[in-house]
ZAMARGU-4260 file (C-alpha; in steps of 0.2 Angstrom, whole numbers, plus 5000, padded with zeros to 4 digits):
<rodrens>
0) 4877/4985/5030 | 4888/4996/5041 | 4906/4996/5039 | 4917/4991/5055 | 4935/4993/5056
5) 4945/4978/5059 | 4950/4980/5075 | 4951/4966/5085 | 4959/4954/5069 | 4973/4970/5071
10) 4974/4969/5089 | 4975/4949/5087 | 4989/4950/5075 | 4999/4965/5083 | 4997/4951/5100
15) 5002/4934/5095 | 5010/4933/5075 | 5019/4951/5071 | 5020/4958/5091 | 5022/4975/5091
20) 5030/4973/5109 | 5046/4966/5100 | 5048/4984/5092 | 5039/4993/5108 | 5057/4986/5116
25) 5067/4997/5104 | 5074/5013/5113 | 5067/5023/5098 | 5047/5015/5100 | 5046/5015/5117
30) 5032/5025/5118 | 5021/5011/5109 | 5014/5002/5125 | 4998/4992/5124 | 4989/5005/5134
35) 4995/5019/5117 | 4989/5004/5106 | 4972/5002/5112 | 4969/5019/5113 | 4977/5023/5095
40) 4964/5008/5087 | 4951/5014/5096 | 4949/5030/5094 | 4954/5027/5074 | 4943/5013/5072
45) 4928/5024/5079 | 4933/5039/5067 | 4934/5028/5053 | 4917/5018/5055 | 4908/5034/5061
50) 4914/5049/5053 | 4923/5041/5036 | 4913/5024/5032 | 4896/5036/5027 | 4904/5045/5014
55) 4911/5031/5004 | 4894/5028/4994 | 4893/5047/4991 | 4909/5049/4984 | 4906/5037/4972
60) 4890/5043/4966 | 4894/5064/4966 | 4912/5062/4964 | 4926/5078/4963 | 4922/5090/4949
65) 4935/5102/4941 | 4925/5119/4944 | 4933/5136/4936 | 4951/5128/4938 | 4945/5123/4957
70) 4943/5106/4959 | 4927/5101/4970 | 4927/5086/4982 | 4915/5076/4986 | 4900/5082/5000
75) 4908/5080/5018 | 4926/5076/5011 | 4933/5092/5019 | 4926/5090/5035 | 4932/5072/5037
80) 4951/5076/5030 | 4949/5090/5045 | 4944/5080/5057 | 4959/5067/5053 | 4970/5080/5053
85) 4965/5089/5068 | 4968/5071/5078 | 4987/5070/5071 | 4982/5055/5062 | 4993/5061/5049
90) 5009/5062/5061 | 5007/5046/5067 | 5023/5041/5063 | 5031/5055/5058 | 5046/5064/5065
95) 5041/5074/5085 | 5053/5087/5079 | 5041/5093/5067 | 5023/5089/5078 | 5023/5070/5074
100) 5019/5058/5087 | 5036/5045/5083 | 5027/5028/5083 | 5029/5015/5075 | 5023/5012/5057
105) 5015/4994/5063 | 5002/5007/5071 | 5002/5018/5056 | 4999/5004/5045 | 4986/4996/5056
110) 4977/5015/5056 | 4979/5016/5036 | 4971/4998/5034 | 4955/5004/5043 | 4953/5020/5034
115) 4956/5012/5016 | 4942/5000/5021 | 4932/5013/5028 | 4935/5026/5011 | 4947/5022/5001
120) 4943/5037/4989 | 4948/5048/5006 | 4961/5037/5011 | 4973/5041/4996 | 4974/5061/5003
125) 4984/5058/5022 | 4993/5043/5014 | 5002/5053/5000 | 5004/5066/5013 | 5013/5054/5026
130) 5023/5049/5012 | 5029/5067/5009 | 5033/5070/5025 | 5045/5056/5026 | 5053/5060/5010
135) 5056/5077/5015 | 5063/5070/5032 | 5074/5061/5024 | 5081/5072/5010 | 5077/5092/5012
140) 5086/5107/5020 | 5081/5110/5036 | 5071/5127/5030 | 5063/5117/5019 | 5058/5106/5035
145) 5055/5120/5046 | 5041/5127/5036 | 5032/5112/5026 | 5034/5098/5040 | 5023/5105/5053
150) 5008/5111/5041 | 5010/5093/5032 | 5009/5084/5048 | 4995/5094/5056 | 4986/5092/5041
155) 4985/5111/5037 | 4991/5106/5021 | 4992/5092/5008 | 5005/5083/5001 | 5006/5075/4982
160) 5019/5064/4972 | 5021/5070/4953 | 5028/5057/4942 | 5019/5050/4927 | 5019/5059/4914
165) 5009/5055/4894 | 5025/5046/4889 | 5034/5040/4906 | 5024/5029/4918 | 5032/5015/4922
170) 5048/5022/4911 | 5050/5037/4923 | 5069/5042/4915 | 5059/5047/4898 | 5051/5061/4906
175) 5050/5078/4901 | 5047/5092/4912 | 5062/5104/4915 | 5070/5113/4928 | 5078/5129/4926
180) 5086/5137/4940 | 5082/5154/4942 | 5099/5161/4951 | 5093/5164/4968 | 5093/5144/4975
185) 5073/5140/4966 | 5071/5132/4950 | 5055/5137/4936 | 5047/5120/4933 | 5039/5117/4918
190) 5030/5101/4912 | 5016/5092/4913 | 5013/5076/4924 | 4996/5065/4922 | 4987/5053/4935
195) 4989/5065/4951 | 4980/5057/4965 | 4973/5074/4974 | 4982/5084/4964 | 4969/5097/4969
200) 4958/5100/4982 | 4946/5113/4991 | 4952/5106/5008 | 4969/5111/5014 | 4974/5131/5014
205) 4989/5125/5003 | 4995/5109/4994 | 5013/5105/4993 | 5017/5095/4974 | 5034/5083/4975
210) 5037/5086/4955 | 5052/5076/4947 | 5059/5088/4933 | 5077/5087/4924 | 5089/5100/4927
215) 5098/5108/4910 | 5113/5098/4914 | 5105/5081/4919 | 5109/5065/4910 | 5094/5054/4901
220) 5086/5044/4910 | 5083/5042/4931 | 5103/5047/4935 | 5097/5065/4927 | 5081/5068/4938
225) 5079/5080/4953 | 5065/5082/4965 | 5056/5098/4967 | 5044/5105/4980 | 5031/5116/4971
230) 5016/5123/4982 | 5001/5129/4976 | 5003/5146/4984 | 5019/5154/4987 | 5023/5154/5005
235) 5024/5172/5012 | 5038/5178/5024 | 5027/5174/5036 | 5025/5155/5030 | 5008/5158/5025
240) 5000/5154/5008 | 5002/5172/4997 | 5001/5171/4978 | 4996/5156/4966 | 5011/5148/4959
245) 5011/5145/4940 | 5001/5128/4938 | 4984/5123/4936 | 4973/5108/4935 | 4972/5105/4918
250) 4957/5091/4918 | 4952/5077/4928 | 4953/5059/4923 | 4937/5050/4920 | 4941/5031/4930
255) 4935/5014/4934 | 4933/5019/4953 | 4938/5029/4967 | 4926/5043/4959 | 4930/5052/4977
260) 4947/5054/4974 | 4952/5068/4962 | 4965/5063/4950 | 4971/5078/4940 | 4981/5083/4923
265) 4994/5095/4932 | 5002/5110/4920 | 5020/5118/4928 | 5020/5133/4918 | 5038/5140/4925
270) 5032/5135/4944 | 5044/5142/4956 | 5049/5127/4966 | 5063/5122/4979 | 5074/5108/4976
275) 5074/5092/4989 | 5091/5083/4991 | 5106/5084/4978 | 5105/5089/4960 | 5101/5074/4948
280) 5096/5063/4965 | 5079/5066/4965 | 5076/5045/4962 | 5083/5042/4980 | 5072/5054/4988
285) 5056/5048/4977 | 5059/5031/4984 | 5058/5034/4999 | 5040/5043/4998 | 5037/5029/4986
290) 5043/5014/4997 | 5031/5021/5010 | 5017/5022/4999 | 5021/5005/4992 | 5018/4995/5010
295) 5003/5007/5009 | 4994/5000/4994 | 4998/4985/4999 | 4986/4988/5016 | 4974/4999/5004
300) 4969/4980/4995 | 4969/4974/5013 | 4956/4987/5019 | 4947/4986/5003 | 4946/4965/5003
305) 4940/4967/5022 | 4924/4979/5019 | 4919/4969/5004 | 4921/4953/5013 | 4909/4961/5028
310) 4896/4966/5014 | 4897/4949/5007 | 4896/4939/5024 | 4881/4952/5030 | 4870/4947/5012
315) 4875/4930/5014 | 4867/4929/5030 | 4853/4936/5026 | 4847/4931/5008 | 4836/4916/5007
320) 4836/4905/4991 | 4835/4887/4994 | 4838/4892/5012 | 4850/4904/5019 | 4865/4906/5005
325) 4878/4906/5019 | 4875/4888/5021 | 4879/4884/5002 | 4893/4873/5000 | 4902/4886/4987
330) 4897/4902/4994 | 4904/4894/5011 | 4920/4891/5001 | 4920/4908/4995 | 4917/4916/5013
335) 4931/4904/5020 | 4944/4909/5007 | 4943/4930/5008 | 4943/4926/5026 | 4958/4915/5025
340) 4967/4927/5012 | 4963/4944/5023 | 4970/4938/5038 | 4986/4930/5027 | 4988/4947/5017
345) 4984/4957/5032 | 4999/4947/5044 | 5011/4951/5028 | 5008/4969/5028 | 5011/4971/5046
350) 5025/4961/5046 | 5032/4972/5033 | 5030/4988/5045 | 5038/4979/5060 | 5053/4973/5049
355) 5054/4994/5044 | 5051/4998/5063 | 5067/4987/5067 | 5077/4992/5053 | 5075/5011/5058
360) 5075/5007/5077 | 5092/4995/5078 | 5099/5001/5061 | 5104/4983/5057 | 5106/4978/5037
365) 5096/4963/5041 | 5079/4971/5045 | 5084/4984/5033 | 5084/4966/5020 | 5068/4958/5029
370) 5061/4973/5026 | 5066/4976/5005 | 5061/4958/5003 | 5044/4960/5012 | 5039/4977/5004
375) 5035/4970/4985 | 5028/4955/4993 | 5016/4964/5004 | 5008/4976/4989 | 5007/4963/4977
380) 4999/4951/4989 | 4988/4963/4998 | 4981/4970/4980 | 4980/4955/4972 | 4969/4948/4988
385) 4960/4965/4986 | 4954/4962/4970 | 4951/4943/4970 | 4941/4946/4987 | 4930/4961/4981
390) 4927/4949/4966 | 4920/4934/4976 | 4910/4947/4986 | 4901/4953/4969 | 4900/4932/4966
395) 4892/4930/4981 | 4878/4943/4978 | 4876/4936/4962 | 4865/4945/4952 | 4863/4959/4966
400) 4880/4962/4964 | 4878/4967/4946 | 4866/4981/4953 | 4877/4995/4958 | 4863/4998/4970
405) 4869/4987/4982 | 4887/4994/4982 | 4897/4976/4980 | 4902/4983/4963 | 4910/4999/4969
410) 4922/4988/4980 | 4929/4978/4964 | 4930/4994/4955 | 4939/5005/4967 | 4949/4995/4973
415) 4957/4987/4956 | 4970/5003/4953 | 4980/4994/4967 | 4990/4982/4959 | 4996/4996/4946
420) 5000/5010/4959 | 5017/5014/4966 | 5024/5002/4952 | 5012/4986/4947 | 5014/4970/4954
425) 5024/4962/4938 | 5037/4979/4943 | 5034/4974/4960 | 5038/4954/4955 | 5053/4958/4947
430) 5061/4969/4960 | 5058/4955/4974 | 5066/4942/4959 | 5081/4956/4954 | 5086/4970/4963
435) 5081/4959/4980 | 5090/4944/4978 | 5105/4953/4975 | 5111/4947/4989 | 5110/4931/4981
440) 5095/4927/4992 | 5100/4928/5011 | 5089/4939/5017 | 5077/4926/5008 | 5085/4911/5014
445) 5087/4919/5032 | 5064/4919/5032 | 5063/4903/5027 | 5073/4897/5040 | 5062/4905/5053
450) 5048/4897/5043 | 5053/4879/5044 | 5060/4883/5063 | 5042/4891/5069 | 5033/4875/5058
455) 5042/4861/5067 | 5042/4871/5084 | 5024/4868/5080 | 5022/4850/5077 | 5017/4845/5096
460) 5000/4854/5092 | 4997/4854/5076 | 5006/4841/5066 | 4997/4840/5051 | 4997/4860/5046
465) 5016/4863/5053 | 5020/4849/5042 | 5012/4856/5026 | 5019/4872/5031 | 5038/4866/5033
470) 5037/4856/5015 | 5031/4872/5008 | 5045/4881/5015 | 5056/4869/5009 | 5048/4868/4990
475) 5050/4888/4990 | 5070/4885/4995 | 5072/4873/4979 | 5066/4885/4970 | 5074/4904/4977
480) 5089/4893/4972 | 5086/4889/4956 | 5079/4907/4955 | 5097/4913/4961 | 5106/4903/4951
485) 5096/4908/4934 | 5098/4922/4920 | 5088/4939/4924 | 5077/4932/4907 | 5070/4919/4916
490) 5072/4926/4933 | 5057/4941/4925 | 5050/4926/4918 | 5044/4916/4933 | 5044/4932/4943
495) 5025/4936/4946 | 5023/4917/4953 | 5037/4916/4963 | 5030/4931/4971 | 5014/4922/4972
500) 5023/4907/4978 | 5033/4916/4993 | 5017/4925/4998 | 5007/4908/4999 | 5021/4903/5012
505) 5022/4916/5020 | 5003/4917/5024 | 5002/4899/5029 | 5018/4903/5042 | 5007/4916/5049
510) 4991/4905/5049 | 5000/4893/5060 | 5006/4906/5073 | 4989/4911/5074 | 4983/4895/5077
515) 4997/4892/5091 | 4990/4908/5099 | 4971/4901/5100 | 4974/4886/5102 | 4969/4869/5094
520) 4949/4867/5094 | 4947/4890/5091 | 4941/4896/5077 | 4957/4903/5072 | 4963/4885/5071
525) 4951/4882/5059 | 4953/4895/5049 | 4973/4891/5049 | 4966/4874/5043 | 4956/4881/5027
530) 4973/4890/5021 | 4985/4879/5023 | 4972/4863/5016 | 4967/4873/5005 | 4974/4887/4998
535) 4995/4884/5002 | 4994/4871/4989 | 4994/4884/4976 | 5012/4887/4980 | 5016/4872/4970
540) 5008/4877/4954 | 5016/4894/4956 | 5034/4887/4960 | 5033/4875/4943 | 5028/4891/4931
545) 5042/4899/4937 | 5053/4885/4934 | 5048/4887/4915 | 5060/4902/4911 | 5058/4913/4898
550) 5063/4900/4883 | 5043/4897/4879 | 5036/4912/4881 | 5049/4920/4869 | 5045/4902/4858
555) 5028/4911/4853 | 5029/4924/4841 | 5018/4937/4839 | 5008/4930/4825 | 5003/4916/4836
560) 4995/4928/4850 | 4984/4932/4833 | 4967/4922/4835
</rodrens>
């Protein structure tokens, strides 16, 4: 089955339930009319289906190879990332003064949900590369701009995030790897860092490695942490790539999926590199590139779920066992609930972007909230529908989707790094339940209200569905009170079903706006009908689990986990 890029479920959405006219009235997005939209999806869904989609299957099977201290990619990798390149794909949303096109990141994100479904192996290079750019953006000199910016955003060159290291993933203050400043304004890095996504490649002229290292004078933990800018090759006077700096690939990991995507052991071996914003504030700039790529993830499960819900629905149609298997009542079930939960996850993700596009357009705190609070939402949601959608598509195969012949399988594994990257979703969780709700839940409290406002707005035309919609509403206030009012113990506790919780909400609030849009009787009516019968109710499970605290999960000791 061919891929085809979502497109007119985007378009749908970016018209009727997250309108990107709202942020097309900014000053600062003018330039995103309808006409620049089409055009955009077009001419992205096209390269995506055509040029990307075909080389999913071969990357999986001849994946990137580490060849004398070169890494390898994948047949027809290069050519793709050039073509993607060469159509400012990668600017999209990055800064005009530096080549970038200045729209909006609903477009961007829209673009990044049809590439991940198309490859997501592929995908992972521009997106960590967008995600540089807007770090450096934000936080480096303007030389440092001046020379990096235009190659990263023409897609001369690549951009990668080094964090992780042997002993600190998720704990990124423990790490190790040292700065040492070299008296003339550049630092010699020297560490290691594992799990970097395209930490090589042979297909940019130079890759650009963000590297967080400890200066001699830096506190423990993340106060103590800068961020460096180590290429590959040293620029040349001229801005060019001269000399190899002092790192290498040291291996490549051996994963569960995304065999296309190399993911490199990177030694710094006294690497000159250039620091980006203030001494021991190298945290501040990582989260910005790390935000970005956190809404991105979040899409990457939404692109994932889509293509193996398309390969799922196409085998369904076709395989006869008792009669067609897409009339069985549980495989309909299955089809009707990763079609619900994409279009719910997708909604989110989107309406992440637009609250991002607002914050940086008007500068108002409250976007800037909307948008904090949507962030964790949307990657936890969007991979967690990834997976649980690439799963029912290899249950719908049944045994064929065992067979790695038939590609189902490759979904379910590529895409289930998603809900540890960029922070996993019980980090993510407990980010929306701490750090967010420092506000002791008004940006929360100011959704919900739009919620129940939008759900009774809506009981004219659909009184059953805004009905369930605005108790839901209602049973997630309860609880974000009770949440706010609770130790951080319990608050961690409850915190990956309250997510779950707020999510399900959320979803069902966007169902019903579709359904506003179509109308009662059209088949997004009845799809709205299918999440919010169906799958909303699993707000209340969710909600009373994370009313339970901590008390009882700290009751079992560790001898009673022991079979």
């Amino acid at each position: 089955m061919a891929y085809r890029s979502a497109r007119a479920d985007i378009r749908f959405i970016l018209d009727h339930v997250v309108p990107l006219a709202d942020v097309a009235a900014s000053d600062r997005f003018a330039e995103a009319t309808p006409e620049t939209a089409d055009a955009i999806l077009t001419e992205a869904a096209r390269l995506c289906d055509e040029v990307i989609a075909p080389l999913n299957r071969g990357g999986d099977l001849t994946p990137a190879r580490l060849e004398n201290g070169i890494v390898r990619t994948s047949p027809g990798f290069a050519d793709a990332l050039r073509q993607w390149g060469a159509g400012g794909w990668i600017g999209l949303a990055a800064g005009t003064d530096h080549g970038g096109m200045g729209l909006p990141q609903l477009l961007n994100m829209a673009v990044q949900d049809m590439m991940a479904g198309a490859c997501l192996a592929l995908q992972l290079n521009p997106l960590l590369t967008q995600g540089q750019i807007e770090a450096l953006e934000a936080h480096a000199s303007e030389e440092l701009k001046a020379l990096y910016l235009p190659k990263l955003t023409s897609g001369e060159w690549s951009g990668t995030m080094c964090l992780t290291e042997p002993q600190a993933g998720s704990d990124v203050g423990a790490l190790r790897t040292k700065a040492e400043p070299l008296g003339d304004g550049t630092y010699a890095i020297t560490g290691q860092k594992i799990f970097i996504t395209w930490g090589d490649n042979d297909c940019f002229a130079n890759i650009s490695h963000a590297v967080l290292a400890r200066l001699p004078d830096g506190a423990a933990g993340t106060k103590g942490i800068s961020l460096f800018l180590v290429p590959k090759f040293l620029p040349d006077a001229d801005g060019r790539p001269g000399k190899p700096n002092s790192l290498k690939v040291v291996s490549l990991e051996h994963k569960l999926g995304i065999h296309g995507s190399p993911t490199c052991v990177m030694s710094y071996e006294g690497a000159k590199g250039w620091m980006v914003g203030a001494p021991h504030k190298g945290m501040a700039a990582m989260f910005t590139m790390m935000n970005n790529a956190r809404l991105a993830v979040g899409v990457q499960g939404v692109g994932m779920a889509e293509a193996a819900f398309q390969q799922a629905l196409a085998y369904a149609r076709e395989r006869d066992q008792m009669g067609v298997i897409a009339g069985h009542a549980d495989v309909r079930r299955m089809l009707a609930r990763m079609r619900a939960d994409i279009f719910a996850a997708r909604a989110i993700a989107l309406s992440c972007a637009a609250a991002l596009d607002m914050a940086r357009a008007t500068g108002s705190t409250d976007w800037q909230a909307r948008a904090a609070l949507l962030t964790p939402v949307a990657k936890g949601f969007g991979t967690d529908v990834g997976c649980a959608v690439a799963d029912m598509g290899v249950q719908v195969h049944g045994g064929m989707g065992f067979i790695e012949e038939t590609g189902a399988a490759q979904y379910l594994r590529d895409v289930r790094i998603t809900p540890i990257y960029e922070g996993t979703n019980g980090i993510q969780a407990m980010d929306l339940v701490g750090r967010k709700m420092m506000d002791q839940g008004e940006a929360a409290f100011r959704l919900l209200d739009e919620i129940g406002e939008a759900a009774l707005a809506a009981r004219g035309g659909f009184p059953d569905l805004s009905g369930e919609v605005w108790s839901a509403a209602q049973n997630l206030r309860e609880a974000t009170e009770a949440l706010v009012a609770s130790g951080q113990q319990d608050r961690f506790a409850g915190a990956v079903p309250y997510a779950r919780a707020f999510a399900r909400v959320l979803g069902a609030h966007f169902h019903l706006r579709a359904a506003q849009a179509a109308g009662d009787g059209s088949s997004r009516a009845r799809l709205a009908a299918v999440y919010i019968h169906r799958l909303l109710p699993e707000h209340l499970a969710c909600l009373a689990e994370a009313r339970q605290g901590a008390a009882g999960l700290y009751a079992l000791g560790d001898d009673d986990l022991v079979a």
